[in-house]
N, C-alpha and C positions, 0 to 999 in steps of 0.2 A: 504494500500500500504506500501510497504516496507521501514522505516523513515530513509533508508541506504540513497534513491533516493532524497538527498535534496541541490544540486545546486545551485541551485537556477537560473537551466537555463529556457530558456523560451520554454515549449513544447505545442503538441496541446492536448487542455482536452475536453474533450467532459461532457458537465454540465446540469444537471438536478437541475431545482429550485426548489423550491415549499414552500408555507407558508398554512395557512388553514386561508380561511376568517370569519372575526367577531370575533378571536382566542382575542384583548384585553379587549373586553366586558366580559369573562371569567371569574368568580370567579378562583382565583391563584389555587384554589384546579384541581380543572376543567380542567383548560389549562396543568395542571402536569398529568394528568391521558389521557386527550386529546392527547398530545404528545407521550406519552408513548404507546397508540394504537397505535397512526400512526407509530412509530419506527416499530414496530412489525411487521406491514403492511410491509412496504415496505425493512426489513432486508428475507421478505419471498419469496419475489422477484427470481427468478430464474438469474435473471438477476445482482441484487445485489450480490447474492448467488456467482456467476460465478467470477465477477472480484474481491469481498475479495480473495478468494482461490485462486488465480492469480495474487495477490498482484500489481491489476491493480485498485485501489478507496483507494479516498479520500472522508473523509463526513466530514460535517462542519453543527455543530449547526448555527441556523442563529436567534434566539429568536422566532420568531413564525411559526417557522419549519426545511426547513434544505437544506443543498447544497449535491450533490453526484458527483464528478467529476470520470468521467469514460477515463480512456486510454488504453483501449482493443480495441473500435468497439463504429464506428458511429451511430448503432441502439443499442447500451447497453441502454442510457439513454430512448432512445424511448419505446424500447420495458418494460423497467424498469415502465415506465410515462402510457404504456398500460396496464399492468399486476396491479400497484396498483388502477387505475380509474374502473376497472374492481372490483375488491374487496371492492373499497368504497363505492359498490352499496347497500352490507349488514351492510355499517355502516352510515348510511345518517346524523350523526350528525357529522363528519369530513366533512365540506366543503371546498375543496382542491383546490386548482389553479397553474399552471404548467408553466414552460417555461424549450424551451430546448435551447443552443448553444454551438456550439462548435467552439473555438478560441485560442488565446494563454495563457496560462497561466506559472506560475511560484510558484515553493513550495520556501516556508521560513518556519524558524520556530518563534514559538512566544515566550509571557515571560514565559511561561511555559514550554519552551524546546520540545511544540508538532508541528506535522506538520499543515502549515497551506493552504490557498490557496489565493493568489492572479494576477490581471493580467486582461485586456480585455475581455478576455473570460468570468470570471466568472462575467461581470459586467452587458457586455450585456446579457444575460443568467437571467440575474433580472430584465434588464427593460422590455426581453421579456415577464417575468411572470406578470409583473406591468399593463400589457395591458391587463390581462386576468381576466372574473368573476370566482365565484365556476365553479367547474367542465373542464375546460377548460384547454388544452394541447395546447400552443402556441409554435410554434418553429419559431427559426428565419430565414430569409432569403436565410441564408446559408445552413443551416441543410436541410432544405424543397430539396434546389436544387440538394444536395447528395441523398438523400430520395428518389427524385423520380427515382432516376437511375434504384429505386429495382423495379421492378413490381408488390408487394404485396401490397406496401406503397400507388402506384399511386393515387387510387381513393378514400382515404383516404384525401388528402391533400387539402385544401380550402385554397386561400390565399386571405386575409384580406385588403392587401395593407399597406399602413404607418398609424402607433399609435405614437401620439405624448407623450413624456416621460420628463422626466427633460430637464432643462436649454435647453428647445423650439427645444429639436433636434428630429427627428423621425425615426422610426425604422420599417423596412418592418417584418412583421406578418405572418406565415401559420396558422390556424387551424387544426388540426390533430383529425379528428373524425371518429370513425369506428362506426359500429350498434352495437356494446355495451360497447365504452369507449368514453371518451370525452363528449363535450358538441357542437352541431351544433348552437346553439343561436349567433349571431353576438353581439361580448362581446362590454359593455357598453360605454366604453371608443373610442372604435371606432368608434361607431354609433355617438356619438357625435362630434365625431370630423368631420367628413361627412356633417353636420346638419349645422357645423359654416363652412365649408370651402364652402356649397351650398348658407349661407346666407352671406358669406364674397364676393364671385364672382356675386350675386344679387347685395348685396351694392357696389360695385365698377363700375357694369353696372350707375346702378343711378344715383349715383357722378358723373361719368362720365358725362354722359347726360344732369345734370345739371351746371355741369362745361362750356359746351360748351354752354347751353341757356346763361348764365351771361356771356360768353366772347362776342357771337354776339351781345348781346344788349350794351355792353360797348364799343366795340371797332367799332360799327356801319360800317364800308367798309371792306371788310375783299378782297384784289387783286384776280381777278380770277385766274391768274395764281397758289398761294397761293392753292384756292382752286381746282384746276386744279390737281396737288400736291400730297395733303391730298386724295384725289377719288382715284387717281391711287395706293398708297399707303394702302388705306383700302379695295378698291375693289376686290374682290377674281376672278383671271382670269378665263377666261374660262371654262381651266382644271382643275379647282380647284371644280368645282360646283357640287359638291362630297360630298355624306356624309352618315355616317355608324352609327344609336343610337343605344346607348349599353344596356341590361339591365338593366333595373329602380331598383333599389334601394328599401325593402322594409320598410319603417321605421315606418308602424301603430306595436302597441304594439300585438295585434291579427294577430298570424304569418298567419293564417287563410286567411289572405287578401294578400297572396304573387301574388294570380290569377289577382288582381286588379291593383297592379304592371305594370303586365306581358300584361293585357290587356290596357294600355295606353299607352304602348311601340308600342303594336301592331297596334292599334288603328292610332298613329302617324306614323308610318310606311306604313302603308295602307295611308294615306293621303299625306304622300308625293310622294309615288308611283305612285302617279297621276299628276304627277307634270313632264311634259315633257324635262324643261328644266334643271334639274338636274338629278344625276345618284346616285342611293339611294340601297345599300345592302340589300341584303336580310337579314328575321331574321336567316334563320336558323345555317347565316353565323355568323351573330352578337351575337347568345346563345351560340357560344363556346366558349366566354369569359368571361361568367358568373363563379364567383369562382373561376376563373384561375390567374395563376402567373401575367400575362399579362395584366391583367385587369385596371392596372392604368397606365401601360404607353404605353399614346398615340400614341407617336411616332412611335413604333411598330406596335400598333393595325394599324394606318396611312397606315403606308407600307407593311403590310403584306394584307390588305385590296384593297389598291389600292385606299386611300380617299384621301381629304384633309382637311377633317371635322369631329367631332367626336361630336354627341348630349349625355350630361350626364342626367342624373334628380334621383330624389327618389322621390315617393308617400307616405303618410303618410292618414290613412283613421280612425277617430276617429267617428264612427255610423254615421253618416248625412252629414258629412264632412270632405273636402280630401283637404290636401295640398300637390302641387304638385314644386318640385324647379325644374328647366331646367337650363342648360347652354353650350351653342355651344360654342365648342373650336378650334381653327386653331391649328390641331395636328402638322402641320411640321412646325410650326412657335414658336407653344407652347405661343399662346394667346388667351385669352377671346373673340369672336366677339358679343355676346349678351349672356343675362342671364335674368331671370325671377323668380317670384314666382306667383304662383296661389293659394287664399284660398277662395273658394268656396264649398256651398251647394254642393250634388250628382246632383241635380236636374240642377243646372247653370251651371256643369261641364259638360253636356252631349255635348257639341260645342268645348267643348275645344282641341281634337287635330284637327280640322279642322284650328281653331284659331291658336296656334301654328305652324301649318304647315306653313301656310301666314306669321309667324313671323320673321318662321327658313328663308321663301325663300326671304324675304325681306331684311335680313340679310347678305341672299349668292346675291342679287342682282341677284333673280332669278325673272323674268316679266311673270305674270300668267297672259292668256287669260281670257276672260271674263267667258270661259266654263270651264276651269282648277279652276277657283277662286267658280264658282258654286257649283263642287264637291268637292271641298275640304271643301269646308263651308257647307256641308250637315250633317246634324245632322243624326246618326243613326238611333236615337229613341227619340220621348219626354217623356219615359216614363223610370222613375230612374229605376225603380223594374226591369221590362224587360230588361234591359240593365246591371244589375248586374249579372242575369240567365245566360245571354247572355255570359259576358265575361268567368263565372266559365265552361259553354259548350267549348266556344273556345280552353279556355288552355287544355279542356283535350283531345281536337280532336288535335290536335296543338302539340303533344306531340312526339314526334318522335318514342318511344316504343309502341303504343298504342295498344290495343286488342281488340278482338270483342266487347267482356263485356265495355271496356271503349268508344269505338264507338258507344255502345247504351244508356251508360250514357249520352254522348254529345245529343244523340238523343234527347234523352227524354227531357233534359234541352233546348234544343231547340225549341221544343214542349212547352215547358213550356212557353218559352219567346214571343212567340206567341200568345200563350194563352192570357197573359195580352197586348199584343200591339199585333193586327192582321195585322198591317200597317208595322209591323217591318221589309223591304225587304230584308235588311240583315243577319236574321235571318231565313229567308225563305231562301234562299240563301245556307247560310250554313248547313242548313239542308238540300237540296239536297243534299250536295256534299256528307255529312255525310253519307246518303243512299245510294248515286251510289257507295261509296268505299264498305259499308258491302254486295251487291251484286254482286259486282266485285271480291272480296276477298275471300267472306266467305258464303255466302248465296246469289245464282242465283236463288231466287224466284220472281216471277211474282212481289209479294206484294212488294218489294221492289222496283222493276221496274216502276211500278205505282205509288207508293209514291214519288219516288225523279225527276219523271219530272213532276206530281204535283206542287211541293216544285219551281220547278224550273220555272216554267212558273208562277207562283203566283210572285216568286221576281222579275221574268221582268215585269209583266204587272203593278206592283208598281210603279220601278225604271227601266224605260229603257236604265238608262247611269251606272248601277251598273256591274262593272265588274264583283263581284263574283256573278252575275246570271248569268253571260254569259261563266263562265269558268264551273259553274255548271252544264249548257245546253250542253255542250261542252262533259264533262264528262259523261251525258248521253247517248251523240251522239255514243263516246267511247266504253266506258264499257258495255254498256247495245246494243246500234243497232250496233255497229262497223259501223260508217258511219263516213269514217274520210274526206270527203267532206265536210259534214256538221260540222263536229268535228271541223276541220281546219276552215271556216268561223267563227265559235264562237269566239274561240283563237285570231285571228285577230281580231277580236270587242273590244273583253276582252282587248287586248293590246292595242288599242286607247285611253281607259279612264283611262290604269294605265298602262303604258309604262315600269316602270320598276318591273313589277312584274316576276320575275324568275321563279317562277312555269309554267307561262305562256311559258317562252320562254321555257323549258325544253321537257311542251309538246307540242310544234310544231314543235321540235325537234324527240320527239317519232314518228308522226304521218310521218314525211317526210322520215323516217328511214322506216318505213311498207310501204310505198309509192316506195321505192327503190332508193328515193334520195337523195345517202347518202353520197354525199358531201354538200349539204347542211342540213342538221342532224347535221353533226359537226358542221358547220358555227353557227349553231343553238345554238348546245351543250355548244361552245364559248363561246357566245353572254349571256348565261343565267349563265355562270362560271364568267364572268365580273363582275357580281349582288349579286353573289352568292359563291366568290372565296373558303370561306371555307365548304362547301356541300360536302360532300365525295358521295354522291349520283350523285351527279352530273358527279363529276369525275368516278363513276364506268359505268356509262349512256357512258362517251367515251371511258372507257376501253373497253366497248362491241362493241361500235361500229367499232373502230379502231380491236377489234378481228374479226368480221365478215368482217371485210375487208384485212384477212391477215395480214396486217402492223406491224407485231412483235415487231420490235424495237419501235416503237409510243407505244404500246399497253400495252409492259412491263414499258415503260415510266413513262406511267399514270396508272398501277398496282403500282409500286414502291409508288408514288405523295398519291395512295387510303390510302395503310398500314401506310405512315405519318401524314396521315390524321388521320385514324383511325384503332391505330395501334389495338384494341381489335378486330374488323370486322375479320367475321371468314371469309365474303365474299369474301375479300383482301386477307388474305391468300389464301384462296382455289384459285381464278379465276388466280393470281401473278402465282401458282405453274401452275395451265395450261397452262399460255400464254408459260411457257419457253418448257414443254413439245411438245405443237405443232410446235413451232420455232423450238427447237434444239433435239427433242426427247430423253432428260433428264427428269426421274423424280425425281431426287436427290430433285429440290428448293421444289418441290410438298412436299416429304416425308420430308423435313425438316421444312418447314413450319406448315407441321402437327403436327410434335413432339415439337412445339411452343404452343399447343393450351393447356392450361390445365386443366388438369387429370377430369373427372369429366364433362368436358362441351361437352354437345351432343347432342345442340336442334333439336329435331324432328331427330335425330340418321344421321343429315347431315357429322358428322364427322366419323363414322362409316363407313356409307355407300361409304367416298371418300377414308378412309385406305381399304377397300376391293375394289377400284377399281384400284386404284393405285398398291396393289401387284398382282392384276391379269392382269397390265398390265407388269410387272417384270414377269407374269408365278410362281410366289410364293402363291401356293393353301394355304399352310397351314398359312399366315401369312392373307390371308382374309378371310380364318374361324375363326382366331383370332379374328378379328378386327368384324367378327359379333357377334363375342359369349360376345363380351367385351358390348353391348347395350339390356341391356331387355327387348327393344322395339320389337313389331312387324311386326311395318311398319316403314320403316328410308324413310326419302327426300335423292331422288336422282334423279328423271326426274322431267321436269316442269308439270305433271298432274295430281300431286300429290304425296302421299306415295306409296311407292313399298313395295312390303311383303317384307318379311328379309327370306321370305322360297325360293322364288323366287330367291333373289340372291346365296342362299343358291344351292339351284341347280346348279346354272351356273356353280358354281366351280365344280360340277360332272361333266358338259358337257363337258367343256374345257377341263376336266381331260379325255375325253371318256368313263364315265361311265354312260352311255342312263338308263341303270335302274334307279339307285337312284336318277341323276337327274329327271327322271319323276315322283318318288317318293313326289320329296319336290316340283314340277311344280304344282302339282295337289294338294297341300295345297293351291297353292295361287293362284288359276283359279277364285275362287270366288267374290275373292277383284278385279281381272283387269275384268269381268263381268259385276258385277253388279256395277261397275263405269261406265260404257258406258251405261245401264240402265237407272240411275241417269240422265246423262246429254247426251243424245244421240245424242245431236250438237255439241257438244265439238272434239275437231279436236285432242287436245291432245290426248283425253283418247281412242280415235281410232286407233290412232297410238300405244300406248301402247301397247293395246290389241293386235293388231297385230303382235307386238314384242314379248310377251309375246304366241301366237300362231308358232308364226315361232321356237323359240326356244324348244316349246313342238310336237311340227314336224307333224304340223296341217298345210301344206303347202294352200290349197284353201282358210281357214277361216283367214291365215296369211294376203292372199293378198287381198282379200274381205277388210279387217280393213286397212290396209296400205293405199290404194287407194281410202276406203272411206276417211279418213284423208286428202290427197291432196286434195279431192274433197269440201272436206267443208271448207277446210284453202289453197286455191290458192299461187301461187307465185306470178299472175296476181294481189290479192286481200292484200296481205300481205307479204312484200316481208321478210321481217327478220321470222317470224313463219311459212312460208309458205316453204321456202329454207328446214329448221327444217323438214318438213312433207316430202318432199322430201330425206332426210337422212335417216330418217326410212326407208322409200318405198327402198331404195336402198340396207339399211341391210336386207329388210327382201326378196330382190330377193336373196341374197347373201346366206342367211341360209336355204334358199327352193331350192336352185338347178338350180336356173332362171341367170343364170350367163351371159346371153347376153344381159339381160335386167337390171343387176345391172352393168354390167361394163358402156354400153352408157351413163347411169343415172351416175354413178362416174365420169367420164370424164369431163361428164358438171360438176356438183357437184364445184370438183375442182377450176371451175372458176367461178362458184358461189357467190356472196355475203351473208354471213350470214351462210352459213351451217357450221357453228361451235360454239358449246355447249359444257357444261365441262361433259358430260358423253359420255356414248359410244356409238351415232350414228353421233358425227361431223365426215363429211368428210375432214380432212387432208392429206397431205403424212402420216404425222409421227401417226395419229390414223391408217392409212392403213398396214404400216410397223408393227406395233408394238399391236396389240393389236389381241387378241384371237378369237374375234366375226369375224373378217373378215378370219380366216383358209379356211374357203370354198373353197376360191379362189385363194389361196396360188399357187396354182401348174398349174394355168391358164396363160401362157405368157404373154396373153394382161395386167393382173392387176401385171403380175411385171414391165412391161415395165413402168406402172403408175408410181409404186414407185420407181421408180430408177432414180436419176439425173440425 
């Protein structure tokens, strides 16, 4: 930087630390030639490169490495801190360690007459690097919260919580790791500090504890009133009997055992879930704070949750033996109510969240029935081995990305854990569910059909008070007979022995929705959102619902609530841009939302396929030939029965256009795939309606309405009323495209006031799909279907 700029006022610098660890065990020759790599390294920096020449850096030997203050750009030093961790990968005997801040600082000069650097800034900046091992990019607090404004940064950013640093003050931490810089390992100095503040909140339960034995026995009467007082004072009311455990902590040295962690969380979550008279969050809600900035302060997580309780713990798992610390917090109070340590065998641990759960509720002055206290004290298994299988299948069904290949991993460990314990009902248990989902999803073969109500009638006839058999049973009912009778009676079993289990409530939600009861769907949808506040699933469950019931303004609502959720969900964008099109007949939010998604992301060619429907419903042919030629796929998602050729939509744009030839040209590449799908699964309600769609457009009018009406026939309105509406929509477009214009307008009219019949492609009946979209021309110049769309 320029040594004109020396003021000596106070500006903000942006500071990259760094020393290399072990550098003073060194032989002097060593640490001279050490240093001197690493200069090299990092003047090659593009980033370094960039602010010399711009006379925007300062660099400051620091003895066993060096300071870089940057006043260009709040990623100069990051991207600086990525670029060399990156290159140190071919020099593994520089073991580096990083802090970023950016604060105030101020240039002086020194006895030397050079520029130097002092100031806030570059202070903390050093005790951010002081918390960090080799390899590790720590930024502070600050930096993190500008960072993540960028969207490249985002999923990079791990935050630490507070490292304690000199004279006992502490300083909040991000970790900065990408898949090929930085270090993911939870650096040393924190993990310890965790370890004394888990056994500093045990010891102070104790003390306690014992403080209060030695005053009753000294002070012998102690006034009711007095104690009268004290109860009301520690007693958590009502509404408070609330409580949300966060991710355990994992502190065994074998990162190996994080599933072990994960499965005592869980483990204890399921145990309190049976517990009527408390209200206990769901995980899925509770694992979005794992890693996150939020993650140590409670007061937020409190209120963003809707708790009044916040259970912490870490596990530590050293071969045969696990320690586990717990301690329940009053988050909106910001106090201890109990704490604990457990150091037990595998073997004595296997009771343990049953244990804990009775401790937690004894604590919240929660009174368990004699039944409630039965199942919660039920051991899973007496068998350590089975129970380790057991947990490492859970976490990876439990997963929220999961794929077939990793749902037969669970399988098979499930399988396994049966193997050693036959008796294991909850592993029977979850191995149906395991099954009914890979035959629901991905494979409708018999074998599986037989295997998971197996699975599933083996865990009831174990445990007949085991909710996950009965949510299994349930799921058979479901997925595999579509008997939501019986579906629905499980679900209500299931919710007796574990009341707050939000899966539950979600699907009795689903089932009241096919049912056609769909105001109480939502009351449902609610109810399982209470448990479960952060689920973006949940919330898209009532964006759909509230869409199939028209209610726009609701429905954008909770589109908007989905993308804050989860702003990456291409779901939330796509379904946000429909809701405004069918409201206001804009597809501006649609095509803007689009061009949010980035470049490169295109699973199963879903974003494809919604730019080429999006500009053919603009009537811009060449922008949705674009938009196919942009995916090398040959089938994209875009109806629910699967993938559609890309030859397929490939034509429509000739039909729209009136060109009958070449659209029949590219129809009759993809007759094969809507065929021999119907084939494949000749019950399927979807893939008959396709077909038929896919006939009407190739102007196969008899064979169109044959598949249309078989589709009603096998998916009812009377039997299902949200897919059923759907089957109905088809049936309507394909009167529409064959000529049958008296029989598609009656059916639109109903349609109309329909619930359900609206889907993000092109057979929902709306106004604004009727106005505006190309498939309904047919009928364009028929009075009665303008009279429809016209207010």
């Amino acid at each position: 930087m320029s040594t004109e700029d020396t003021g000596g006022q106070l500006e903000i610098g942006h500071v990259l630390f760094m020393d290399v660890v072990g550098y003073s065990k060194l032989l002097i020759n060593d640490q001279r030639e050490l240093l001197e790599e690493l200069t090299e390294i990092v003047r090659s920096t593009a980033a370094f490169r960039g602010a010399e020449s711009a006379s925007k850096l300062v660099r400051l030997p620091v003895g066993d490495g060096m300071a870089l203050v940057f006043f260009n750009s709040l990623e100069a030093p990051v991207l600086c801190a990525v670029e060399i961790s990156k290159t140190l990968k071919d020099h593994p005997r520089i073991q580096l360690r990083m802090g970023i801040h950016s604060g105030p600082v101020n240039q002086v000069r020194d006895v030397n007459d050079r520029v130097n650097i002092a100031g806030a800034g570059i202070n903390l900046a050093q005790r951010v690097m002081d918390c960090a091992d080799a390899g590790h990019i720590l930024l502070s607090q600050r930096v993190a919260e500008d960072l993540s404004q960028f969207r490249q940064w985002q999923h990079s950013l791990h935050d630490l919580g507070e490292c304690p640093v000199k004279h006992g003050v502490r300083v909040g931490v991000v970790n900065l790791c990408t898949d090929d810089a930085g270090n993911p390992e939870l650096p040393e100095k924190i993990r310890k500090a965790r370890e004394e503040d888990a056994r500093t909140a045990t010891a102070l339960h104790f003390s306690g504890a014992s403080r209060r034995r030695n005053f009753l026995l000294a002070g012998g009467v102690i006034l009711t009133a007095a104690i009268a007082s004290l109860f009301f004072f520690l007693t958590p009311r009502s509404g408070e009997k609330s409580i949300a455990v966060l991710p355990f902590e994992n502190f065994s040295d074998d990162k190996e055992n994080a599933f072990f962690a994960d499965g005592i969380q869980d483990d204890i979550l399921t145990s309190l879930s049976r517990i009527e008279g408390l209200r206990v969050i769901s995980r899925t809600s509770v694992m979005t704070y794992r890693g996150s900035k939020e993650s140590h302060n409670l007061r937020a997580i409190s209120r963003d949750l809707g708790v009044a309780n916040v259970l912490e713990g870490s596990v530590r798992r050293e071969g045969n033996r696990i320690v586990v610390n717990v301690q329940l917090i009053d988050a909106r109070r910001d106090r201890h109510l109990w704490a604990n340590r457990y150091d037990r065998t595998l073997a004595d641990s296997l009771g343990l969240q049953g244990e804990l759960a009775e401790e937690i509720a004894d604590a919240l002055r929660v009174r368990l029935s004699p039944e409630e206290r039965a199942r919660v004290a039920k051991k899973p298994t007496g068998n350590s081995e089975a129970y380790v299988v057991y947990l490492q299948a859970n976490q990876i069904e439990r997963n929220p990305d999961t794929l077939l290949e990793d749902l037969k991993k669970a399988e098979q460990l499930y399988r396994q854990a049966i193997t050693i314990d036959p008796n294991f009902a909850l592993a029977h248990a979850r191995l149906a569910s395991t099954q009914a989902q890979i035959f629901h999803y991905y494979e409708p073969l018999d074998s599986w059909k037989t295997k998971a109500r197996a699975e599933a009638d083996t865990a009831l006839r174990l445990q007949p008070n085991l909710a996950e058999a009965h949510i299994a049973l349930a799921q058979c009912s479901l997925w595999i007979d579509q008997d939501y009778v019986r579906g629905l009676q499980e679900l209500n079993t299931a919710a007796r022995f574990s009341p707050n289990n939000a899966d539950i409530g979600a699907s009795i939600a689903a089932i009241k929705r096919r049912q056609g009861y769909w105001q109480e769907a939502l009351r449902a949808y609610e109810k399982s959102q209470s448990l479960d506040p952060q689920n973006p699933n949940v919330v898209r469950n009532l964006l759909f619902t509230y869409t199939a019931l028209r209610q726009w303004p609701e429905a954008s609502r909770r589109a908007a609530q989905m993308r804050a959720m989860a702003p990456a969900s291409l779901v939330a964008k796509i379904q946000s841009g429909y809701v405004d099109f069918w409201w206001k007949g804009d597809t501006g939010p649609l095509k803007s939302l689009l061009s949010q998604v980035p470049s490169g992301t295109d699973p199963d060619g879903v974003i494809s396929s919604c730019r080429w429907d999006v500009s053919m419903i603009d009537r811009d042919f060449e922008a949705a030939r674009r938009a196919l030629e942009a995916t090398p796929l040959h089938e994209v998602s875009y109806t629910n029965a699967g993938s559609t050729p890309k030859s397929f939509l490939q034509g429509c744009i000739f039909l729209a256009q009136g060109d009958i030839a070449n659209a029949q040209k590219y129809f009759e590449q993809a007759r094969s795939s809507f065929e021999s799908a119907v084939q494949e699964a000749p019950e399927n309600a979807d893939r008959h309606a396709n077909l038929g769609w896919f006939y009407a457009f190739a102007g196969q009018k008899a064979e169109a309405v044959r598949e249309g009406e078989r589709a009603v026939e096998l998916k009812p309105e009377s039997k299902d009323a949200y897919d059923g509406a759907i089957m109905n929509c088809y049936l309507a477009l394909l009167y529409a495209r064959v000529g049958e214009n008296d029989r598609a307008i009656a059916l639109i009219q109903r349609l109309l006031k329909t619930p359900g019949a609206v889907d993000s492609v092109d057979y929902s009946v709306t106004i604004n799909d009727l106005k505006y979209r190309w498939e309904w021309d047919p009928l364009r110049s028929d009075p009665r279907f303008q009279k429809l769309i016209t207010p």
